[in-house]
N, C-alpha and C positions, 0 to 999 in steps of 0.2 A: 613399757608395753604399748603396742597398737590397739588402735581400734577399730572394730570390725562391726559390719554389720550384715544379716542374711536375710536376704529376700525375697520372697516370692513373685516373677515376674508376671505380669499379665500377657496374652497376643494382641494385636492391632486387633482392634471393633470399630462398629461406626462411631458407637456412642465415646470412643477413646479418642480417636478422632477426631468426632466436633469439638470436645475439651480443649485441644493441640488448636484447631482454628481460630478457637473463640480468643484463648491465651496469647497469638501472635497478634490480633488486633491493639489489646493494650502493652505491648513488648514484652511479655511476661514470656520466658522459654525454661520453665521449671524444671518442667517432666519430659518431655521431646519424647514423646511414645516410651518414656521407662517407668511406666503404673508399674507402681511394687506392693506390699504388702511387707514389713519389715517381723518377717518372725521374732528376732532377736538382735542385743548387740551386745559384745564382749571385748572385754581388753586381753589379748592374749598377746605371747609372743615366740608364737609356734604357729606362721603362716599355711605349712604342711601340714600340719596336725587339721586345721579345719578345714583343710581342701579334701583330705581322706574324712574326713566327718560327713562331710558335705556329698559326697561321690557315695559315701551308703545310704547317708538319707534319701539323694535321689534314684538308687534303684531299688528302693525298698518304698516307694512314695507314689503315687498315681498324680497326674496331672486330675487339677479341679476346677469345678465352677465356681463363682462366685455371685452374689447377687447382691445388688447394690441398692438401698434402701433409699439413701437421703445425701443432701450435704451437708459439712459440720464446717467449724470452725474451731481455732483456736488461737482465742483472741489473746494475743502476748506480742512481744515488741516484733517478732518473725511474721505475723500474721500468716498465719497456715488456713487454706481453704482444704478439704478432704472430703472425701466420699467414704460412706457408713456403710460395710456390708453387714446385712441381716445375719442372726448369730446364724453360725457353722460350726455341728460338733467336729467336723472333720479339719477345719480352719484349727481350731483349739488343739486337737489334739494334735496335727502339726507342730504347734507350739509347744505341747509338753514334748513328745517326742524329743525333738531339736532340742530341747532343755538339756532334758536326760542326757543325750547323746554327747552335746557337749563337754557338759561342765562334768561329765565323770572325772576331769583333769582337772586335781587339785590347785593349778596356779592361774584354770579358766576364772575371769571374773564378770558376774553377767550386767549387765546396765542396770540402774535399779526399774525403771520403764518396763523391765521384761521379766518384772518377778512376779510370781504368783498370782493374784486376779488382779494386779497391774496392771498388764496388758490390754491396752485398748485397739484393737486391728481396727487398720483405717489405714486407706490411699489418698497418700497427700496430692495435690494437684496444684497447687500454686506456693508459693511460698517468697517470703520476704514481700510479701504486697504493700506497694508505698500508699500511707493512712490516705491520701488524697482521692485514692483511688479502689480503695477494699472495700465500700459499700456497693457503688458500679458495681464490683466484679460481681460480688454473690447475687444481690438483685438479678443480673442479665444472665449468669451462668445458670442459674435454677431454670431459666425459661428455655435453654439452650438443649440442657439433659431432662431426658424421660425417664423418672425412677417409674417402677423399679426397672434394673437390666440387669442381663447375667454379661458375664468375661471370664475368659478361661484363662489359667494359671497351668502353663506347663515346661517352667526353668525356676529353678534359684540361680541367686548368685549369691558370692561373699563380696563386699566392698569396703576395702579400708578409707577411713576420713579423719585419720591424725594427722597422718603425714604426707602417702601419698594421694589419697583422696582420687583416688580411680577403684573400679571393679576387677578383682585380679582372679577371679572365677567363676565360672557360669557352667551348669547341667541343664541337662532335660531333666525334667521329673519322668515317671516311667506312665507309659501309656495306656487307660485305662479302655474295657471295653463299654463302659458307662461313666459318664462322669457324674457327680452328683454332691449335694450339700451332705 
C-alpha cells in the first residue's frame, strides 16, 4: 500500500513570505511557499478512489482563514519548527469530515497522528534543522513573524511519500462569501 497524505494549502502572504526569506539565509528550503496544514494520512492503494474523495470534499468545502497564534517546535532527531493556529471549530471539523469521507473504505488505513483527539494541526516551516544551527533559527524567526496573523486556505492536495513522494492532486476548495474561523 502507498502513502498518502491531504493537505490543506495556504495562498502567498507577507507574513509566508518573510518565513521563505528568513529560511533562505541559513540554506534551509523546506516549504518554498507550500504552507500546508496536513488534515490526514493513509495508506491506501486506490490512487482514484482519493482523488474522487478529495474532488467532493472540495466542492462541498469553502476556502478558510486561519490565524496563527505562536511558533512550536518539535524537538526530535528531524527537528520541526511550526506555527500554532488558534483552535478552529471549522479546521476540526475539516478534519472529521475527511475522516469520515475517507476511511468509509474498509482497506483505508488512517496514520495513527490522525486519529481521534490525536490530531495536532500545525504548519511545519522548517524541517531537518542541523542541531548547530536550531536555536538561531527559533530565536531570530520569532522576531521576524508578528503573531497573531491570519492566511487563507483555498486548495488541498493529495501527496504521496512512500514511493513517489510528489503531489499527484490539487483542488480549490469552493469559494466562500465570507471566510471565517
Amino acid at each position: 500500500m502507498e502513502k498518502y497524505a491531504i493537505a490543506l494549502i495556504f495562498d502567498k502572504c507577507k507574513e509566508l513570505d518573510k518565513i521563505n526569506e528568513f529560511l533562505k539565509k541559513y540554506n534551509l528550503n523546506y516549504v518554498n511557499n507550500y504552507f500546508h496544514i496536513t488534515l490526514a494520512g493513509f495508506e491506501c492503494d486506490d490512487e482514484n478512489y482519493l482523488i474522487e474523495k478529495i474532488k467532493d470534499f472540495a466542492n462541498t468545502h469553502n476556502q478558510i482563514k486561519i490565524r496563527f497564534s505562536h511558533l512550536g517546535t518539535f524537538l526530535t532527531e528531524d527537528n520541526v519548527v511550526f506555527m500554532s493556529p488558534f483552535h478552529s471549530n471549522q479546521l476540526f471539523k475539516y478534519h472529521k469530515d475527511l475522516k469520515r469521507a475517507i476511511c468509509s473504505k474498509k482497506d483505508i488505513i488512517l496514520c495513527p497522528y490522525y486519529k481521534g483527539k490525536i490530531w495536532n494541526p500545525h504548519c511545519s516551516i522548517a524541517y531537518k534543522i542541523p542541531h548547530e544551527i536550531y536555536i538561531d533559527i527559533i530565536n531570530n524567526l520569532s522576531s521576524v513573524i508578528e503573531f497573531p496573523f491570519e492566511a487563507n486556505i483555498s486548495k488541498i492536495d493529495i501527496y504521496e511519500y512512500s514511493s513517489k513522494k510528489e503531489k499527484i492532486f490539487e483542488t480549490n476548495l469552493k469559494k466562500s462569501r465570507k471566510n471565517s474561523n
